[in-house]
N, CA, C and O of each residue as an XYZ file, in Angstrom:
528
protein
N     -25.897     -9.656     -4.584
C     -24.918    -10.689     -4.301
C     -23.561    -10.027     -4.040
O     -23.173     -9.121     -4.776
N     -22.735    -10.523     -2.864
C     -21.819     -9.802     -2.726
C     -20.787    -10.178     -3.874
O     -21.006    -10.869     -4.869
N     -19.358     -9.418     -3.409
C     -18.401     -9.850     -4.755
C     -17.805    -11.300     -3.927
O     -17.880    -11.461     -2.709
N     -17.391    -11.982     -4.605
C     -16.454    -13.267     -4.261
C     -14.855    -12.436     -4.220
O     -14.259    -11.597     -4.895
N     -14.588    -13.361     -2.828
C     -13.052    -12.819     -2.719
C     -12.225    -14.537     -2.711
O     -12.705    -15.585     -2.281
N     -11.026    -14.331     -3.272
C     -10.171    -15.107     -2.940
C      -8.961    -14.878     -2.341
O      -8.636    -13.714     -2.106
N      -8.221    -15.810     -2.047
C      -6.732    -15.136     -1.406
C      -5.702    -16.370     -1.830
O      -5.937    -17.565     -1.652
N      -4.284    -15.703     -2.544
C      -3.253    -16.508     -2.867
C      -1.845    -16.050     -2.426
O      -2.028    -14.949     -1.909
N      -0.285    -16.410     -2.366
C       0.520    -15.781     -1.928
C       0.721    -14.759     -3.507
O       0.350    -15.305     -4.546
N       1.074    -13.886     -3.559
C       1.803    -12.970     -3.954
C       3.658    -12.728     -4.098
O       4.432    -12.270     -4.938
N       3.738    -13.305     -2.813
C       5.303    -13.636     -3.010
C       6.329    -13.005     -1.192
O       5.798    -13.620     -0.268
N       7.135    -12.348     -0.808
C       7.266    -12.951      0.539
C       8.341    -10.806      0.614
O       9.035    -10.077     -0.095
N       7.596    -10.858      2.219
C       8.568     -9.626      2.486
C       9.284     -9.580      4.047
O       8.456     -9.446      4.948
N      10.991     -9.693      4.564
C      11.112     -9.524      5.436
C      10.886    -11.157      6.053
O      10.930    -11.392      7.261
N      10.715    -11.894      5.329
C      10.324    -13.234      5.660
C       8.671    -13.678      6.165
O       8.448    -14.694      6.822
N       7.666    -12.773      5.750
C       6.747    -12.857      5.589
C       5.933    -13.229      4.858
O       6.233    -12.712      3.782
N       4.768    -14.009      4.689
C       4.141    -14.157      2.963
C       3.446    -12.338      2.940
O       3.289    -11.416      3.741
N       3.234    -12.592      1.643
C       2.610    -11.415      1.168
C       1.142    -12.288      0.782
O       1.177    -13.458      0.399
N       0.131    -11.670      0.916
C      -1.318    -12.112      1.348
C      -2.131    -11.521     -0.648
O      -2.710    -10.438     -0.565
N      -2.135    -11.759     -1.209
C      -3.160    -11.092     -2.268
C      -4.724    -11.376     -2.015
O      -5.208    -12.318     -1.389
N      -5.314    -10.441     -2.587
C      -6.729    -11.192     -2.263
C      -7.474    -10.270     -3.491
O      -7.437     -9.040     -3.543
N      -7.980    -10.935     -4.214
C      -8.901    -10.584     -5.309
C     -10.362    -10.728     -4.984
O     -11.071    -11.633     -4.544
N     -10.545     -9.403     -5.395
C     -12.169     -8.893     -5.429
C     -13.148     -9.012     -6.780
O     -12.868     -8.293     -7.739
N     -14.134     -9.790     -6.852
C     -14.459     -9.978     -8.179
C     -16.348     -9.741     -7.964
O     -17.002    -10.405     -7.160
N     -16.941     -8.666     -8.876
C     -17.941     -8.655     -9.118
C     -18.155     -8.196    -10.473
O     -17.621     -7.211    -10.982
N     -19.122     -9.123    -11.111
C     -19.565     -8.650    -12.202
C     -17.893     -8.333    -13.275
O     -16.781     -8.861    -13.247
N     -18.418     -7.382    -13.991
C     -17.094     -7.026    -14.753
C     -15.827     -6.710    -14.668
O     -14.951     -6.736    -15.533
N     -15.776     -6.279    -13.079
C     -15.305     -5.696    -12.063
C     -14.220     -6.662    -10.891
O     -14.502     -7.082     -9.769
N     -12.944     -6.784    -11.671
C     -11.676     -7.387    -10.777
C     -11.138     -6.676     -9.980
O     -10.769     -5.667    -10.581
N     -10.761     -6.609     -8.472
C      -9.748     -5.816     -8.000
C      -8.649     -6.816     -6.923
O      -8.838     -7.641     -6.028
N      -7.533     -6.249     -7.545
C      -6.512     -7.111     -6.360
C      -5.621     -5.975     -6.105
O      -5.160     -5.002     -6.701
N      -5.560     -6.911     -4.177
C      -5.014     -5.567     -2.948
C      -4.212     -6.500     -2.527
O      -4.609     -7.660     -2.420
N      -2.754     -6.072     -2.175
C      -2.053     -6.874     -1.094
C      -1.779     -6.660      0.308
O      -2.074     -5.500      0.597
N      -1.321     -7.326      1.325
C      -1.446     -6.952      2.510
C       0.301     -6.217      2.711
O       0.603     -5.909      3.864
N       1.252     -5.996      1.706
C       1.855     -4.970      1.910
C       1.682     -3.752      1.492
O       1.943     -3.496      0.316
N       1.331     -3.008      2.137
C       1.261     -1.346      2.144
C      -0.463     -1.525      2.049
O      -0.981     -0.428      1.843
N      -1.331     -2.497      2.136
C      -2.410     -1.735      1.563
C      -2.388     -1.866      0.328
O      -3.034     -0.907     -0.095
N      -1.941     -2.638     -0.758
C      -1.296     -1.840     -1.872
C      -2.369     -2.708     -2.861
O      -2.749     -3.857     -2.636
N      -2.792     -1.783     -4.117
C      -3.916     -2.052     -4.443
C      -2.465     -2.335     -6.500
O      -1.606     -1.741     -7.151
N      -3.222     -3.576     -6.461
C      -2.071     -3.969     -7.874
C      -2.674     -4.099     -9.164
O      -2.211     -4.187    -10.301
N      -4.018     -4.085     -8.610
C      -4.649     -4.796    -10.102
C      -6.167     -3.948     -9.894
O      -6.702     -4.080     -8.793
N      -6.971     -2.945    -11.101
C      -8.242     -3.133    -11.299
C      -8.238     -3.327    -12.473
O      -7.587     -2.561    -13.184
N      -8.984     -4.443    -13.062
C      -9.737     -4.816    -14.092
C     -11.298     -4.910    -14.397
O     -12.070     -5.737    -13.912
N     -11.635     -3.802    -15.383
C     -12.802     -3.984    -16.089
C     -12.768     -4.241    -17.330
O     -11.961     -3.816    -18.156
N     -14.013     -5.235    -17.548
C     -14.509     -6.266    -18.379
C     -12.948     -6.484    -19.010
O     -12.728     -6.130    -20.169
N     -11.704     -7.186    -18.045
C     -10.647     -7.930    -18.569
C      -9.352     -6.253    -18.952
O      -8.151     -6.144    -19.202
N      -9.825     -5.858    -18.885
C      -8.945     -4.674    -18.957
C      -8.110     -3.713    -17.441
O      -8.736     -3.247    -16.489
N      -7.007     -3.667    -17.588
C      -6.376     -3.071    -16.128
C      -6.254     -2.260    -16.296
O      -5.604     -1.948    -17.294
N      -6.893     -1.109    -15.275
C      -6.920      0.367    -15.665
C      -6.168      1.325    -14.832
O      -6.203      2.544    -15.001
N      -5.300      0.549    -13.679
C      -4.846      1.111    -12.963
C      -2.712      0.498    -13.137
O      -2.743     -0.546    -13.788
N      -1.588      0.758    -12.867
C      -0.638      0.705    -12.862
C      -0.480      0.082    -11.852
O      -1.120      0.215    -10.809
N       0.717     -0.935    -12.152
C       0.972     -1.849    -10.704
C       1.978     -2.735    -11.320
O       2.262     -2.739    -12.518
N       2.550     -3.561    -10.312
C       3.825     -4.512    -10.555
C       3.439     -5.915    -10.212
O       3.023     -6.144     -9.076
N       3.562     -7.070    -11.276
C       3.220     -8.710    -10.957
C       3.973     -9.092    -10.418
O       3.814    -10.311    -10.471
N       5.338     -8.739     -9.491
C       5.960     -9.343     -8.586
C       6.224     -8.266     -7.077
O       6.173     -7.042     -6.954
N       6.395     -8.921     -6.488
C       7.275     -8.172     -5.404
C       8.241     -6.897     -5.557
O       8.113     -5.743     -5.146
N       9.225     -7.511     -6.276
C      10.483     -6.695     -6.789
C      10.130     -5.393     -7.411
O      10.914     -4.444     -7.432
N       8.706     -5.360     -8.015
C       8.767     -4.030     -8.227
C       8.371     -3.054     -7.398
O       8.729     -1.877     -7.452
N       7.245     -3.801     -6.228
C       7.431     -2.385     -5.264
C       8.156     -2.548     -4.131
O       7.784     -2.001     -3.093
N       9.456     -3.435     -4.182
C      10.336     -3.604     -3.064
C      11.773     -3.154     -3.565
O      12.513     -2.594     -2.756
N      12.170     -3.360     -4.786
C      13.525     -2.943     -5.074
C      13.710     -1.900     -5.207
O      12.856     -1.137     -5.660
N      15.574     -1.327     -4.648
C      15.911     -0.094     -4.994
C      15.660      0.314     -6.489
O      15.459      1.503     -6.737
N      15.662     -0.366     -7.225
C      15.515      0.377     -8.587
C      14.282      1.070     -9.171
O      14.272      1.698    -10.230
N      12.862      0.805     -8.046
C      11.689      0.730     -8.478
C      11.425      2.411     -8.898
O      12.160      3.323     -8.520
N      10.460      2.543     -9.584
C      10.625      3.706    -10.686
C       9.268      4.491     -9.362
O       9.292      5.682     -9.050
N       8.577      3.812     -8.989
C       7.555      4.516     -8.639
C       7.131      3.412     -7.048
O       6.271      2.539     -7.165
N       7.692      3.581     -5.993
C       7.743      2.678     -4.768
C       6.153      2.800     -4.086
O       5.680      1.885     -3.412
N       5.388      4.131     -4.387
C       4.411      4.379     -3.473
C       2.933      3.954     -4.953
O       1.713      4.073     -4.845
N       3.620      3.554     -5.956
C       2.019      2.941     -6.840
C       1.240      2.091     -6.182
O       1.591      0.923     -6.013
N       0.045      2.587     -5.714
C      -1.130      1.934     -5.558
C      -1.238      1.405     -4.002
O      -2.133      0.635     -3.653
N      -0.268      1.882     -3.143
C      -0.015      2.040     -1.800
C      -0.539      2.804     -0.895
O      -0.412      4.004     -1.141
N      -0.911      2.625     -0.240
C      -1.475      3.692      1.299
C      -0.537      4.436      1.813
O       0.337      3.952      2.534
N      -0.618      6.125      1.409
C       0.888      6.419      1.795
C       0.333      6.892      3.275
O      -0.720      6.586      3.834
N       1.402      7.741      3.711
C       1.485      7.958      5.476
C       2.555      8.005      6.200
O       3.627      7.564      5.786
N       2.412      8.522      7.327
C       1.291      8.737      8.076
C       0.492     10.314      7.643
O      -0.545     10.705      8.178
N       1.124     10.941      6.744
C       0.472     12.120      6.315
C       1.117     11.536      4.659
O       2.093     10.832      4.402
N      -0.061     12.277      3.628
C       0.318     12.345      1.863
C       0.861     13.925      1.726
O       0.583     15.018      2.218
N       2.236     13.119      0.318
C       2.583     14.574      0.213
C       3.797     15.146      1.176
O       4.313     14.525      2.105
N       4.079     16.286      0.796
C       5.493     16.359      1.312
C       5.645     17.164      2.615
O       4.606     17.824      2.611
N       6.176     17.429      3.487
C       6.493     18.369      4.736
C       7.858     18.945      4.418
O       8.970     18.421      4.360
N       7.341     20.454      4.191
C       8.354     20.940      3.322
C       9.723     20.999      4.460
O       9.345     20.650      5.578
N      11.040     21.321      4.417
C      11.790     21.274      5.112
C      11.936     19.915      6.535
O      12.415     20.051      7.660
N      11.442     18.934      6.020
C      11.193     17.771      6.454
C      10.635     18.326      8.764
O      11.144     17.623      9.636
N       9.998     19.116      9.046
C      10.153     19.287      9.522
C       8.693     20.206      9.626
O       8.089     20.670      8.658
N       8.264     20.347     11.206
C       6.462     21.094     11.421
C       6.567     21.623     12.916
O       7.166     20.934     13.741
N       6.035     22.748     13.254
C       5.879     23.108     14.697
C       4.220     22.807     14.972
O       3.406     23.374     14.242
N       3.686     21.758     16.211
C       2.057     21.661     16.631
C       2.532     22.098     18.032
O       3.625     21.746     18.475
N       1.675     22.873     18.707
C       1.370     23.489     20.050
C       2.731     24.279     20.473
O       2.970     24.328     21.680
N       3.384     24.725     19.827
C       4.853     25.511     19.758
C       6.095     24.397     20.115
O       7.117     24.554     20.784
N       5.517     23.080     19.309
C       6.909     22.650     19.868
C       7.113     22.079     17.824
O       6.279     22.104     16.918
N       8.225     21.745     17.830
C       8.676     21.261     16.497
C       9.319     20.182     16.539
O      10.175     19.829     17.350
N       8.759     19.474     15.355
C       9.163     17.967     15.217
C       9.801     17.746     13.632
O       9.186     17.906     12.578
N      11.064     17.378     13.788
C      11.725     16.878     12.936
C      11.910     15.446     12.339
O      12.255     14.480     13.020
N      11.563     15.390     10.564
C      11.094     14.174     10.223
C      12.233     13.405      9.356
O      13.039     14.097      8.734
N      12.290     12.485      9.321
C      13.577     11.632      8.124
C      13.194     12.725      6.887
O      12.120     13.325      6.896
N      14.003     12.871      6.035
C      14.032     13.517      5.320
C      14.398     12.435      3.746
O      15.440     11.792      3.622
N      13.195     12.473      2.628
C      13.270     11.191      1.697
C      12.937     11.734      0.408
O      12.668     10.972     -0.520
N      12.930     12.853      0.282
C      12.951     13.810     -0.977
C      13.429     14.942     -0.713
O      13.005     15.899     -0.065
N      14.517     14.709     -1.377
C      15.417     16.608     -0.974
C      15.389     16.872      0.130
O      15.479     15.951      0.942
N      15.321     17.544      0.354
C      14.745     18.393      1.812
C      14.027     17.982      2.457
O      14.228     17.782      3.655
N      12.553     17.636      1.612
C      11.032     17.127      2.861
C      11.119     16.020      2.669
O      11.835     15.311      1.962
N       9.763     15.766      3.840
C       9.677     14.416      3.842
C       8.487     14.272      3.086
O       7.675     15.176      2.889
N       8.379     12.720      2.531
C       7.205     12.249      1.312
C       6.450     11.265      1.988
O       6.994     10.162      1.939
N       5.425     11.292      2.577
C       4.727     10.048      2.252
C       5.001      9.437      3.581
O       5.315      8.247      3.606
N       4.915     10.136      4.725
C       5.412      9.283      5.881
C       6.757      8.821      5.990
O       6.936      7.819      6.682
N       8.014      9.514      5.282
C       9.313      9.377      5.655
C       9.795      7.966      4.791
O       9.488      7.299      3.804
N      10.799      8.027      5.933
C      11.711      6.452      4.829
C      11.025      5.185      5.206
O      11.229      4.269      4.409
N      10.274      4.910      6.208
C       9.178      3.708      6.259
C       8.051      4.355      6.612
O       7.929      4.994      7.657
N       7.116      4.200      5.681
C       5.707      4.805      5.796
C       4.430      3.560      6.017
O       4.437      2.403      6.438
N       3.551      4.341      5.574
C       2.559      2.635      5.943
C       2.433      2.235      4.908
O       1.680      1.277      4.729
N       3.381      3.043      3.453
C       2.919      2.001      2.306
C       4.217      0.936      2.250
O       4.377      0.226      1.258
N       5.012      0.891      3.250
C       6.373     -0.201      3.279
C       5.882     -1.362      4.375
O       6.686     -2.285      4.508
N       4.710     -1.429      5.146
C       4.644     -2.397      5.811
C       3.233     -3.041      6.189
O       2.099     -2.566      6.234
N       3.944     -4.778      6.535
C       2.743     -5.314      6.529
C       1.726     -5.394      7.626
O       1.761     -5.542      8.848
N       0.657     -5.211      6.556
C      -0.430     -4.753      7.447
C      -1.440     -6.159      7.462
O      -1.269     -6.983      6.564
N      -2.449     -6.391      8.464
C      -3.183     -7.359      9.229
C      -4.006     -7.404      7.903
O      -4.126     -6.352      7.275
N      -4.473     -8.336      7.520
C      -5.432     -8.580      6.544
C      -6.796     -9.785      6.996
O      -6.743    -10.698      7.820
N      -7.638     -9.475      6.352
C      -9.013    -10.548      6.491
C      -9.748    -10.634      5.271
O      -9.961     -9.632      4.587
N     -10.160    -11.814      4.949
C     -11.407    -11.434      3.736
C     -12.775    -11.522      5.247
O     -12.538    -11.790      6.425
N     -13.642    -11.309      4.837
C     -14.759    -11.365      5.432
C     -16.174    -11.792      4.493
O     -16.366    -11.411      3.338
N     -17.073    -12.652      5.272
C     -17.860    -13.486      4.124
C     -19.021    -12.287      3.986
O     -20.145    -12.769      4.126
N     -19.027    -10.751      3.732
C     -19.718    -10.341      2.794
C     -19.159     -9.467      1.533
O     -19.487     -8.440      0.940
N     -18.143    -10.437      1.458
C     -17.222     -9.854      0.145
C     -16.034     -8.909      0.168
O     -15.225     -8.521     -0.675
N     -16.258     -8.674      1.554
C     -15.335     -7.402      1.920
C     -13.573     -8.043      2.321
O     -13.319     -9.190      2.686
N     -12.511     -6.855      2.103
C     -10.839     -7.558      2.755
C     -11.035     -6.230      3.637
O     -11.562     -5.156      3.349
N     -10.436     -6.675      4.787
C     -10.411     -5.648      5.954
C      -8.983     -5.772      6.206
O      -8.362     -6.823      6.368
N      -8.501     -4.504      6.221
C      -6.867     -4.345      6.748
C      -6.587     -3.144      7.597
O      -7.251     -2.107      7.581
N      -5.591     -3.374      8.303
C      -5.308     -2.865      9.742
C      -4.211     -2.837     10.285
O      -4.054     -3.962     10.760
N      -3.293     -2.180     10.519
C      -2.029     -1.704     11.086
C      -1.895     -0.448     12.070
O      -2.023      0.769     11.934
N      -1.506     -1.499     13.354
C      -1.362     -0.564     14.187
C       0.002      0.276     14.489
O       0.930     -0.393     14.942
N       0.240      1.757     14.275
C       1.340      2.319     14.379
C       1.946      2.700     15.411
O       1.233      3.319     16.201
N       3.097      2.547     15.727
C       3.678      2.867     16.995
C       3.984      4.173     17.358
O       4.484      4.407     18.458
């Protein structure tokens, strides 16, 4: 039997809704939102084993302690040291969002935006963002 999905708002980005959609099999809860990809909630048998924020504000505000929890980072993970890479002898220079390098796909990565979402009736959420 597949898992049952549902979908509720989450709360709003950029003037967008934010999409949640909970995955439920067996003992086994998971909730993903359609910003960043961003995965907020696993629960087994009632227990959350993963770190995440019940509103918006925590992975949208400047104050947030940890912006990329449970997010799809990108377009590359991890840092480019001197924010900056040479491919086929030419060099490309990147926003720079930690010291020096860049983190996580720069100052908007794909874990800052909203991405296309679906549940699909064999239990599955399909998400999709096309990058420019």
């Amino acid at each position: 039997m597949p898992a049952t999905v549902t979908e509720d708002v989450f709360g709003t980005f950029e003037g967008s809704e934010v999409r949640r959609f909970t995955l439920e099999e067996g003992p086994v809860s998971l909730q993903i939102i359609n910003y960043g990809a961003t995965i907020t909630s696993i629960k087994v048998d009632g227990v959350d084993v993963v770190l995440g924020f019940d509103d918006m504000d925590g992975y949208t505000s400047k104050t947030a302690k940890n912006p990329y929890m449970g997010a799809v980072v990108g377009r590359v993970a991890n840092r480019i040291a001197d924010g900056s890479f040479s491919l086929d002898g030419k060099t490309y220079t990147l926003a720079k969002n930690n010291g020096p390098n860049a983190l996580h796909g720069g100052l908007r990565g794909l874990d800052k935006v909203m991405w296309k979402s679906s549940a699909q009736q064999d239990g599955a959420v399909v998400f999709t963002y096309l990058s420019p």
